[in-house]
Structures are given as C-alpha cells and as structure tokens.
C-alpha positions in Angstrom: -68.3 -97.3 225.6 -67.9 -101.0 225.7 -69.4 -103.6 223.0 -72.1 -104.8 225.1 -73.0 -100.9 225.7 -72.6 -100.0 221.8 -74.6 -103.6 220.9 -77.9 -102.8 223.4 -78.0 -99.0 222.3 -78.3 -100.2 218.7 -80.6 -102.7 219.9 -82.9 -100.3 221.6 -82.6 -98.5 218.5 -84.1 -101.3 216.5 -87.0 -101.9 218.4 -87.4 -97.8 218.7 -87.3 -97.4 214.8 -90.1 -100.7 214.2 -92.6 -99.3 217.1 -91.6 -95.5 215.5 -93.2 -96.9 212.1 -95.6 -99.2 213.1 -97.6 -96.6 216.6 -95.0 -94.6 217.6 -93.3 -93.9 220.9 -90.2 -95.5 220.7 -88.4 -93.2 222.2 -89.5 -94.9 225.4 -87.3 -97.4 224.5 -83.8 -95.2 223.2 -84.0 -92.8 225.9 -84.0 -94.6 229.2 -81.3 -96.8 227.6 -79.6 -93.7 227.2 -79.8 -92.5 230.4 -78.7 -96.1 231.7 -75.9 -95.7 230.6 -74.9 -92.5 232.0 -75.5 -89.3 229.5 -77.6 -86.9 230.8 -81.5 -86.2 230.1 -80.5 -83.4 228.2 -77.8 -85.1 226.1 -80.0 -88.5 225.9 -83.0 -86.5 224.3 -80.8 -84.7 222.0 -78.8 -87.4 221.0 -81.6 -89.9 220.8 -83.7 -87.6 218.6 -80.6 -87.2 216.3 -80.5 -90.7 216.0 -83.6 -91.7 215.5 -84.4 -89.4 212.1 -83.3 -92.0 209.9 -84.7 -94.7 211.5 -88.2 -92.1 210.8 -86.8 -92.0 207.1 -86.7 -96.1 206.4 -90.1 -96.2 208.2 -91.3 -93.9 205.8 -89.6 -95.3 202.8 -91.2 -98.5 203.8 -94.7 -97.3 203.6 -94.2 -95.3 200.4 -97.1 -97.4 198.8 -99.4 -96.3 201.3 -98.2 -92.4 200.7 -99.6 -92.5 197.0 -101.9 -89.7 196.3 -101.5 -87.7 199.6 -98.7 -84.8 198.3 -100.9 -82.2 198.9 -102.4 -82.8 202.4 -98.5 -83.7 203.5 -97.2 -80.3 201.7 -99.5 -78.4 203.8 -99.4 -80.2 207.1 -95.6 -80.7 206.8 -95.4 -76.9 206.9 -96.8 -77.2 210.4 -94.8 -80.0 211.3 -91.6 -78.5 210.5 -92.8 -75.4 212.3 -93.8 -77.0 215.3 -90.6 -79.3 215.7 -88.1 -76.5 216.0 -90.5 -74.6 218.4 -90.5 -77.8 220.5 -86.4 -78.1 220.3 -86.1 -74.3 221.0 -88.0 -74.9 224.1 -86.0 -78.1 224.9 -83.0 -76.1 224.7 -84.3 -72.7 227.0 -87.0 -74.4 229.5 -86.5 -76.8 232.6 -87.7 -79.8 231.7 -90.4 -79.7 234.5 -92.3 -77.5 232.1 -94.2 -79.9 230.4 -92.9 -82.7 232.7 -96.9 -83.1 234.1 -98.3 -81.7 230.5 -97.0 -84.7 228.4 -98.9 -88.2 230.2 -102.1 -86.1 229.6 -101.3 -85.6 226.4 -100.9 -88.8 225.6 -103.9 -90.4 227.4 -106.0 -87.5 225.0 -104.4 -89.0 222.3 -105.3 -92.6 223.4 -108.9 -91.4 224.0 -109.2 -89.8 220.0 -107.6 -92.7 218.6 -110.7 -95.1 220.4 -113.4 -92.8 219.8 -112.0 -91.9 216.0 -114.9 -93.9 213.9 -117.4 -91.9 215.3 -115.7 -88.3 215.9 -114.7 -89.2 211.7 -118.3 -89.8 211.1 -119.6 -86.6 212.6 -116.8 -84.3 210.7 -117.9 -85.9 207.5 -119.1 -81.9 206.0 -116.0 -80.3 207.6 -113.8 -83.2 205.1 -115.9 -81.7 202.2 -115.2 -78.4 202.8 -111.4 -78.6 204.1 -109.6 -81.4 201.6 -106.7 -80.5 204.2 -108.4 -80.6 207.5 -108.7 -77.3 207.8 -107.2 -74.7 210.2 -108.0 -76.8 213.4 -106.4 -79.7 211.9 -103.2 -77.9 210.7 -103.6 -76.0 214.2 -103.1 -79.4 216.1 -100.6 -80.8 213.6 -98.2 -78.2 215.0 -99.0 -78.5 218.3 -98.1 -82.0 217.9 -94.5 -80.9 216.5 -94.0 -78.4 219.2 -94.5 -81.5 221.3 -92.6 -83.7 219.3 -89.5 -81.5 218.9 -89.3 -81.4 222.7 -89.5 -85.0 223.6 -91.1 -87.1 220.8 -92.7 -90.1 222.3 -96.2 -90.8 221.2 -96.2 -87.5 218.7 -97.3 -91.0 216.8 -100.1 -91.8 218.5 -101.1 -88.0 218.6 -100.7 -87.3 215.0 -102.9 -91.0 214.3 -106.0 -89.7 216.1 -105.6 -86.2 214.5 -105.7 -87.9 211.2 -108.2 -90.2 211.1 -111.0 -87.8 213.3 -110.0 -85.1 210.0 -109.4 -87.7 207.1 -111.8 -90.4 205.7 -109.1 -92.9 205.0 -107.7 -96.1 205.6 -105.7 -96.4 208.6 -102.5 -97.5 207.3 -102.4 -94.6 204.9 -102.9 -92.2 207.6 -99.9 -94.4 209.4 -97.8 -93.5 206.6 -98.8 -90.0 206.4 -97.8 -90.2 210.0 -94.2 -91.3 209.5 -93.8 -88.9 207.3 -94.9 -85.9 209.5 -92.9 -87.1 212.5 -90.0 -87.2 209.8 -90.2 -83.9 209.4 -90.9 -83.2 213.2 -87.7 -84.7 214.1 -85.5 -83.7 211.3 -86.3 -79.9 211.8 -85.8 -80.6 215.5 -82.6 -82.1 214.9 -81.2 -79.5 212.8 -81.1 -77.5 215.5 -79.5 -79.5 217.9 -76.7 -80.6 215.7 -76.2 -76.6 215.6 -77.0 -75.5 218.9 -77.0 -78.5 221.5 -74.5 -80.9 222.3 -74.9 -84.2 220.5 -73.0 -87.6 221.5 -72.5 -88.9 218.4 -71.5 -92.5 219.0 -75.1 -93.5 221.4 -76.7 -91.2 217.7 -74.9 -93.1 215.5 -75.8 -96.3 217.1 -79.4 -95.5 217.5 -79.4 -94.5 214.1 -78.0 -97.8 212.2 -80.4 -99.7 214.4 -83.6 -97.5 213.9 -83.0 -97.9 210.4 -83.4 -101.7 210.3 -85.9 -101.0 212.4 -88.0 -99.1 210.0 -88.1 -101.3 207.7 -89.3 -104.3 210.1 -92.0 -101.9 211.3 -93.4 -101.5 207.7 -93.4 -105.4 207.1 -95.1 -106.0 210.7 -97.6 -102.7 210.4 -98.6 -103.6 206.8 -100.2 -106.6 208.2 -102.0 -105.2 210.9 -106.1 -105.3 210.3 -107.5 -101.6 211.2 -109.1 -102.7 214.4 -106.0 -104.3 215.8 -103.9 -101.3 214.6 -105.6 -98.9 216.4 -106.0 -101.4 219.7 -101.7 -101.2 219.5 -102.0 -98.1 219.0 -104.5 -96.9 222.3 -102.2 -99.6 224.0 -98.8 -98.5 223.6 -99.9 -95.0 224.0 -101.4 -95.7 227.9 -98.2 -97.4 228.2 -96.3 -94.5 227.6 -98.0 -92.2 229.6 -97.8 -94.7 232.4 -93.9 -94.8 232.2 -93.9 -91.3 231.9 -96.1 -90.9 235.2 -93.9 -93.4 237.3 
C-alpha cells in the first residue's frame, strides 16, 4: 500500500467517523474506497467495520453530555443491539451477499420516510411512551432488527435507529443522536468481535480507517451539536435517500 493509498483510506475514514456521529452511513464512504483499492467486498466490509468501531466510540464519547439520564433505556435496547449485530455478521459470514443486496435501499428509504413523518407518528404514540418507559417490545423488536442489519453492512443503521427513537421517545433529537451512537457502538463492536475471530481482517486499510474515524468522531459531535432539530433531521432524510440511491446504482 502506498502513502497516497494509506493517506485517502484514513481520509475516508475521517469523514466516515464525523457523518457516523452526526446521521450515520458513513460507510458509504470507507467501503467503496476500500474496494478501489482492490480488497474484496467481503474483506472491505469486514475490514471497514473493524475499523470503524472506534471512530463509533469518539462519536459517542463526544456526545456524552447528551447521554445523561438515559442508562436504563440504553441497558435494555443495547441488549438487542448486541444481539442483532452478531446475527447480522453471522449472516455476513454464511449468506451471498445478494440476500439482502435488493432488501437494504428499501430499508433505508423506510427509514427516511419515519424520520420525516416522526413529529406526528411521536404524537400519536404519546400513551404507548407512558406505559413502555423503554419503548416497549416493538421498539426493542426493531432495535434488533436494525443490528441484524447493521452487523451485515452498517450503512444508515443511523438513520434507522433515529426514526425508531424519536417515533418511541419524547425527547430532544440530539439526545436520541447520542443514544444512537451508542447503539450502533454496540452493533458494530459485537459484529466486529466476530470477525476479528472468524473472518479475515486487513488490518492496515482497519487500522487506517480506524485512526481517521476517530478524529472523525469528535468533529461530528462539534458539527452535530450545532445542528437545530429541523435541520438535523432534513440531514438526516437526506443522506439517508442518498444512500439508498448509491446502493441502487
């Protein structure tokens, strides 16, 4: 791997880890670099999840002020997380990837949809908030549904677990953001886990994606922290259609 190869890896890295913090999908941006230069889809999705976990860790660490008060809703939704990310990487590991190859733009686009129509989907669960201070079992349901997906490829889980949030939790956005990073943590930790044991990983693209996602975490928390509500969740809708465009061409 030359310089210029090593220096744009860790740059894609960067701006993975700030979009990973501040919407989500950056793996759109690690794992075509990836496969530019040369590692397989398998390898580049392994790899680039491996690398980007502590790039999901700064993020998350960056937002700590915003995670105040929410132990017990992340306690139990980070048991489905968890869950749900190392189903996803088994899957990555015995499936074709065609499996969810037409599955995952849809997904996505869903996502988008939730995230616009969240005020008033929140509004109308108000009583199910009173009676489930965790969501409930739909909420946890979808949580790990989102880590299945998440463990297999990863990008927009963010966008996916935003909408679930706020439709189950009357709370500021940015907390729910927060709560986010902190779910997809645990989603690509677990899922990681299991590659580092089962899958082969190229640790010097990891490595690379990892020191830049890092930086990049802690830019996204600066840049995100800013962000009003209604222009959060307009970046948010808007790299999520992007994503499932790029997925789609």
């Amino acid at each position: 791997m030359s310089f210029l190869e090593a220096l744009a890896i860790a740059g894609a890295g960067l701006v993975a880890g700030t979009i990973n913090t501040i919407v989500g999908s950056g793996s759109l941006i690690t794992f075509p670099t990836l496969l530019a230069f040369g590692f397989s889809p398998v390898v580049a999705n392994v790899s680039n999840t491996v690398g980007l976990v502590p790039g999901s860790l700064s993020g998350a660490v960056a937002y700590r002020s915003e995670l105040r008060g929410q132990r017990p809703r992340l306690l139990v939704l980070g048991a489905a997380s968890v869950t749900g990310g190392i189903v996803g990487a088994v899957l990555l590991l015995v499936l074709p990837g065609s499996v969810f190859r037409h599955v995952v733009p849809a997904l996505i686009l869903a996502a988008c949809v939730l995230v616009a129509l969240q005020p008033r989907l929140s509004a109308r669960l108000a009583q199910n908030r009173d009676r489930h201070a965790h969501g409930g079992p739909v909420l946890f349901g979808s949580v790990f549904l989102a880590g299945v997906y998440g463990g297999y490829f990863g990008a927009a889980q963010g966008v996916i677990l935003v909408s679930l949030l706020g439709i189950f939790f009357a709370d500021h956005l940015q907390r729910l953001n927060a709560a986010k990073n902190v779910l997809a943590l645990l989603v690509n930790g677990a899922a990681a886990l299991l590659f580092m044991v089962f899958a082969h990983v190229a640790w010097d693209a990891a490595g690379l994606v990892a020191a830049g996602s890092v930086v990049g975490g802690q830019v996204g928390g600066v840049l995100g922290r800013r962000l009003p509500a209604p222009l959060l969740r307009g970046v948010i809708i808007a790299v999520g259609v992007a994503a499932a465009v790029a997925l789609l061409a």
